[in-house]
N, C-alpha and C positions, 0 to 999 in steps of 0.2 A: 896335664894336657901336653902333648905332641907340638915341637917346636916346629913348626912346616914352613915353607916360603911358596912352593907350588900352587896348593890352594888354601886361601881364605877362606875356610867353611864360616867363622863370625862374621865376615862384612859380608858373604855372600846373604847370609840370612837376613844381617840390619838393610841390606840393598832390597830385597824381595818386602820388606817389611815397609822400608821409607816408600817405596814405587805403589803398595797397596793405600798408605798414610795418604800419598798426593795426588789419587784416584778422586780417594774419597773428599779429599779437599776442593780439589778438582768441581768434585759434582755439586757438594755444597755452595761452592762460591758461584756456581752456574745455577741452583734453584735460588738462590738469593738474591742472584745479580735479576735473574726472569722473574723473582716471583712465584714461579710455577714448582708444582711438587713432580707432574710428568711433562716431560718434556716432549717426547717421542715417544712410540710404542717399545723400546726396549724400556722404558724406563717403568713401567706398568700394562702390558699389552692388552689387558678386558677394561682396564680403566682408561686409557688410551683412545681403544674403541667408542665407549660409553660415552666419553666424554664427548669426542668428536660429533656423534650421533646428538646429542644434546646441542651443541654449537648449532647443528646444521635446526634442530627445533627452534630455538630461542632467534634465526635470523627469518626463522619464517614466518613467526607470532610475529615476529617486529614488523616485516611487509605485509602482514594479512590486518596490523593495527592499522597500518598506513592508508589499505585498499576498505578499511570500514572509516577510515575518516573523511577520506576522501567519496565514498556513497554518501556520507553525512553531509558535504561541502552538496552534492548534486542534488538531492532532497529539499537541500535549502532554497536553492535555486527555485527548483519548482514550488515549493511553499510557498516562496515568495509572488510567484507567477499567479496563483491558487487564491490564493490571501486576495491579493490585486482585484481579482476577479468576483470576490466578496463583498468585499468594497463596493467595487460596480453595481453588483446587484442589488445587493442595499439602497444607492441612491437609486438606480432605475424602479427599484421598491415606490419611492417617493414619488417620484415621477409618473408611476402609475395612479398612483393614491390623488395626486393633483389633477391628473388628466380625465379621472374617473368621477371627478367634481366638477355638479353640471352651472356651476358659476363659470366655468370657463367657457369661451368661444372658441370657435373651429377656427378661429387663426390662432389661439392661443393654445391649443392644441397641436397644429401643425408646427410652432415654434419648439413645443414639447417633444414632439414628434423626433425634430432635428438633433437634440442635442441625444434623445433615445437612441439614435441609429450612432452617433458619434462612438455613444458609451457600448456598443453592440459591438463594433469595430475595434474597439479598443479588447474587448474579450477575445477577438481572433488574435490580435497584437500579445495577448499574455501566452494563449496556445501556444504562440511559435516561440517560445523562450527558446534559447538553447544552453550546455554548458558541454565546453571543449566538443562542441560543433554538432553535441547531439540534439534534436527537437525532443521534448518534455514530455508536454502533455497535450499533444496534436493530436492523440491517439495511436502513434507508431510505436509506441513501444507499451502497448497493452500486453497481456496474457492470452494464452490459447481458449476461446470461447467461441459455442457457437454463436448465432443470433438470436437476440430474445428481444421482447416486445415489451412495449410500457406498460403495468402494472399498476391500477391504483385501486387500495383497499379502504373499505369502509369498515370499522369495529365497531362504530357506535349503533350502527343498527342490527335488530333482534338477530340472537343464533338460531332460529327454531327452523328446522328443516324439514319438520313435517306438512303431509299435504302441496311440495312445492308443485304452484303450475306449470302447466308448459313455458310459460311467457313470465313467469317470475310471480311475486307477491303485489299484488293490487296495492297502489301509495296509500288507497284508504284506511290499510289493513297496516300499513306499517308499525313496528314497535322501532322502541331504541333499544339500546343492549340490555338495561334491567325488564325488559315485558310489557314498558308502559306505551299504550299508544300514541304517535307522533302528533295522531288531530289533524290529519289533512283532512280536507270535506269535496266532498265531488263537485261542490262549486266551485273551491279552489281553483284559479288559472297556474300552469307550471310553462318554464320556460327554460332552454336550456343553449349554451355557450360550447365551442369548442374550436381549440386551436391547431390548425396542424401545416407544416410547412410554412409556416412564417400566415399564413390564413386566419381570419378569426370565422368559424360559421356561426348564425346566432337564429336560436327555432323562434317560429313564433308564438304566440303562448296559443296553450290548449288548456279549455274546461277539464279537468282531471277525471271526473265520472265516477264512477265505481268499480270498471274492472280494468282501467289502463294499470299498466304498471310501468316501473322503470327501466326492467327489459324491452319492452314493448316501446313507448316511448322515444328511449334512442335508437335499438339497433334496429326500429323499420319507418317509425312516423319524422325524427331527425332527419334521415336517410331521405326517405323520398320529399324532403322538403329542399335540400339543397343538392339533388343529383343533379337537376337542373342546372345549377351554378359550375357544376366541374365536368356531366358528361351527358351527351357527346358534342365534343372529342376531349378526352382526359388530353389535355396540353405535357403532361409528365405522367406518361407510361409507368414509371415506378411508384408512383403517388396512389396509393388507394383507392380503389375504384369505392365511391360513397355511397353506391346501390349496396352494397354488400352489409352496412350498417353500422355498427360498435356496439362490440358484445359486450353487453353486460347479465352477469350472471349472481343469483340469488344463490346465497347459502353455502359457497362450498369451503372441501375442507381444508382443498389447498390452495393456494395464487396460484397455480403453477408449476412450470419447470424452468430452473434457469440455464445460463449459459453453458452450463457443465451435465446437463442432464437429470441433477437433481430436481426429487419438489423440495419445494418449500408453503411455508403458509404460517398461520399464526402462531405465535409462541407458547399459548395458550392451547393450543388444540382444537380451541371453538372455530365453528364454520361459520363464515362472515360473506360479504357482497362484495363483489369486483370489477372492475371497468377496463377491460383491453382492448386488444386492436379488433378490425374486423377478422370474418373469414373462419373463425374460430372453430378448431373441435374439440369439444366435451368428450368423459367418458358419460357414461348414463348417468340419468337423474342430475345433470348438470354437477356431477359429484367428481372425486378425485382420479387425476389431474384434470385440469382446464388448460389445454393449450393451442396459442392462437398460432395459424395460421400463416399468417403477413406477418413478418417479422423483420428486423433492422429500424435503421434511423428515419426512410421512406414511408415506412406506415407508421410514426413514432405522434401517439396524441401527446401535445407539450401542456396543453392545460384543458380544465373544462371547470365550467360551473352549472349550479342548478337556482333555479328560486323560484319560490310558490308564495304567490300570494292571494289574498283571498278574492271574494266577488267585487269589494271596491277597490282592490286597487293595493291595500296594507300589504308590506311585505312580513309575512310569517316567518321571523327571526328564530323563534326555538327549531322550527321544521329548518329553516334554510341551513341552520349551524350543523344538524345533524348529517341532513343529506350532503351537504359539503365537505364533511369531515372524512375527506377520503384522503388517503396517504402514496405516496410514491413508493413502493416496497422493490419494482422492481424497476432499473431504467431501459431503453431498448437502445440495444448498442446492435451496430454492426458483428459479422464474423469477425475474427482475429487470430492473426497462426503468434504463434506464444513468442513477443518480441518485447519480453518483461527485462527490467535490467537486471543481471548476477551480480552480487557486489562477492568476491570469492573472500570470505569469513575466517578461515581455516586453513590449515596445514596439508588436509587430506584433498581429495580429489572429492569434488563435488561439495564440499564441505562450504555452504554458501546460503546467501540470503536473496530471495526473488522479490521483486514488486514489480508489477506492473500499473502502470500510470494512465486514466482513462480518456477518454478524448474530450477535452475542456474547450473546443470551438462553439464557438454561440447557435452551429448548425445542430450541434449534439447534444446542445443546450436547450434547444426548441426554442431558442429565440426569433432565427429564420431559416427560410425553406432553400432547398436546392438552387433554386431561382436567384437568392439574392433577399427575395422579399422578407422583411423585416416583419415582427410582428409589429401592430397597428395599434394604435394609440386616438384614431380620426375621431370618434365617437364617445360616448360614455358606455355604453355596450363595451364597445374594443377592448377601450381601456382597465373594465373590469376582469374582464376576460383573461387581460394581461397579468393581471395578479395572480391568477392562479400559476402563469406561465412562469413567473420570476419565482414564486415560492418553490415550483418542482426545482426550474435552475437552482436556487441556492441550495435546496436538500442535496441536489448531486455535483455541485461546488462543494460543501462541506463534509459532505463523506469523503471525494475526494483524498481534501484537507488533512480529516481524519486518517487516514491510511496512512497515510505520508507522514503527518504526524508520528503516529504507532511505528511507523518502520522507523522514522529516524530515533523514538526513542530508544527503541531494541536494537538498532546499532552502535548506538552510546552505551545501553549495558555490553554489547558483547566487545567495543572497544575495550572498558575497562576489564572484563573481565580474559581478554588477551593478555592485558597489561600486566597485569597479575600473573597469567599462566608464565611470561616471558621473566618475568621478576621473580619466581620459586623455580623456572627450571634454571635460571643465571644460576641462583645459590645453590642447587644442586650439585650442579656443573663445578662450582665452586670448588664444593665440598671433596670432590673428587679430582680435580685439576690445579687448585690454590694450592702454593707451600703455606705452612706454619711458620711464619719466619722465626717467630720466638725460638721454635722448636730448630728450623732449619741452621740459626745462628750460632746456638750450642753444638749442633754437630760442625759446624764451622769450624767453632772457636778450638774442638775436642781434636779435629782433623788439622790443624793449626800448629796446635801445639805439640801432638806425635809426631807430625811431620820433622817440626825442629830438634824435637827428641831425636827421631833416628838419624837424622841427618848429622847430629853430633855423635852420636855410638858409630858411625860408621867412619867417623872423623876417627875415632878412637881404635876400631876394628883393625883401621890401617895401616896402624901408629904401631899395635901390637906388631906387625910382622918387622918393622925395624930392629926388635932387638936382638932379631937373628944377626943381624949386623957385628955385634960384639962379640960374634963367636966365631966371624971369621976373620 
């Protein structure tokens, strides 16, 4: 080799070689010091991306966990509100049951009376809960429905739909759901209850005969018994005009149509007997749908009862248990434009959970009327009356309940199941943006030690060009 002093072609090479050595040194002691295998997009540019895109997922499961804990926190609220109000009814339960017990006197009645309206008051007090300043379960934040009417279905009497009359099935003629005759007798006297706007009306009894029926019955012989009492002049315009009657219809196949325009009707398929508002139009043969008329919380019947008893006086328990055994299938609510709460679930747009909360006031309750006026309790009539009233309120207290329930539990599953999506895409993320330190610390160590390598060759490279020195 050529003794040169001009250029250093060996230490030029060890220089280009150390400057790559403490690069690499360089970057390792910078994924070590971070942790991270990219650091920037030069440092892996699709993985870089990925990653970042990932980051921007896992902060958004993290707030969509937050925004399902916190619908959870608001549910509870109103369960709480819900519950409250079950409670209530329960004891106004009792309260009914003592007042409808004719040991008591009419002052002890009216004592009963007070603390009934106390506990009636206190169910508008659970309505207006609110959390972080919103009202509950006032009914402002229902779902989009129209207006639909109270609903009450009978299963326990016969399906048989043939020969229906105009005016329904004569009671003489009545079965129960297996075919066997009920046993009224045309001596039978029948009497009949019903509550509406905080009102209790109560018929007075009538011999049953042979061809009255239970059509007939309420929606013309009830009717003309208490039009007298409400018109003229209907004091509340919105209030039912009671000539009109209460349709009750034999046999059909569906309840109805609800809020949303569907029918609906038995689960079973069988055609049953039903009790709604007045005004009602049927399609033919009293057949499917049956849709009434007057509809919202103004024409809402909050309870009713029947009982027949015979020529002396005994009341006919197996007949009263059947004819009474009618159910609230459907409640009448007010219109509603869709003001359900969003709890936003997800990452996407619209990716969300709706419930709408229904209106839990003692007015939508049928406890009382527009007025003010409470239902009544003065009497033993009243009182029993009022039993029916409090059993419809707690069926629609605890469906309610129910809902709310069911939603908060399914926002528990879909918290955890964020919690989870957030925790496998972290380790994804991981997988792709974590250094190996193990692995990072060996190229460390490797970048480390060539460095001091070249750093010494080049100590040497330099050393070489001196012995040009001796030559001159």
């Amino acid at each position: 080799m050529a003794m040169v002093l001009k250029n250093n072609t060996g230490a030029t090479n060890t220089l280009n070689t150390l400057n790559a050595n403490e690069k690499r040194l360089a970057k390792s002691l910078r994924k070590v010091a971070s942790g991270m295998k990219i650091e920037g997009a030069g440092d892996d540019a699709s993985g870089y991306a990925i990653s970042e895109r990932m980051r921007v997922q896992i902060r958004g499961l993290d707030q969509a966990t937050v925004n399902t804990q916190n619908g959870i926190s608001l549910l509870k609220v109103a369960e709480g509100a819900v519950g409250s109000t079950v409670d209530l009814l329960r004891t106004m339960k009792e309260k009914a049951i003592n007042a409808a017990n004719d040991t008591n006197t009419d002052h002890d009645r009216a004592t009963i009376q007070k603390e009934w309206n106390e506990m009636i008051d206190q169910i508008d007090d659970n309505a207006n809960t609110t959390y972080n300043g919103k009202y509950l379960v006032d009914g402002s934040h229902d779902d989009a429905h129209a207006a639909t009417a109270a609903v009450y279905a009978n299963n326990s009497l016969d399906t048989d739909a043939t020969n229906l009359p105009t005016n329904g099935v004569p009671l003489v003629d009545l079965k129960d759901r297996n075919g066997n005759p009920l046993g009224i007798q045309s001596t039978d006297r029948i009497t009949f209850s019903l509550v509406s706007q905080g009102k209790t009306y109560v018929m007075p009894a009538y011999e049953i005969g042979t061809t009255e029926s239970l059509a007939h019955l309420m929606g013309t012989r009830f009717a003309a018994d208490i039009a007298d009492a409400v018109n003229p002049p209907n004091p509340n315009p919105g209030v039912w005009d009671f000539n009109s009657g209460i349709a009750v219809v034999d046999r059909v196949k569906y309840y109805g149509l609800d809020g949303y325009g569907n029918t609906f009707g038995p689960p079973d398929g069988n055609r049953t007997t039903i009790i709604t508002n007045p005004n009602a139009a049927a399609a033919p043969a009293n057949q499917d749908p049956f849709v009434p008329a007057d509809t919202g919380l103004e024409y809402m019947i909050a309870g009713f009862t029947i009982s027949v008893t015979d020529r002396e006086g005994n009341v006919k328990k197996d007949v009263n248990a059947v004819l009474n055994d009618f159910t609230l299938v459907q409640r009448a609510r007010n219109a509603s434009p869709d003001n359900a709460f969003t709890f936003q679930v997800g990452t996407k747009a619209n990716q969300s959970i709706k419930v709408g909360l229904t209106d839990m006031r003692a007015y939508a309750l049928g406890l009382k009327g527009m007025d003010g006026r409470t239902v009544s309790l003065s009497t033993q009539a009243n009182a029993n009356a009022a039993l029916a009233v409090v059993d419809n309120a707690l069926q629609m207290a605890l469906d309610q309940q129910t809902t709310i329930g069911a939603v908060s539990s399914r926002l528990a599953y879909t918290a955890d199941n964020l919690r989870v999506g957030s925790e496998n895409t972290q380790a994804s993320e991981s997988t792709i943006r974590d250094a190996d330190m193990a692995k990072e610390m060996t190229a460390y160590t490797k970048a480390n030690v060539l460095t001091q390598a070249a750093q010494s060759m080049l100590a040497q490279a330099n050393q070489s060009t001196s012995s040009v020195l001796s030559l001159l």
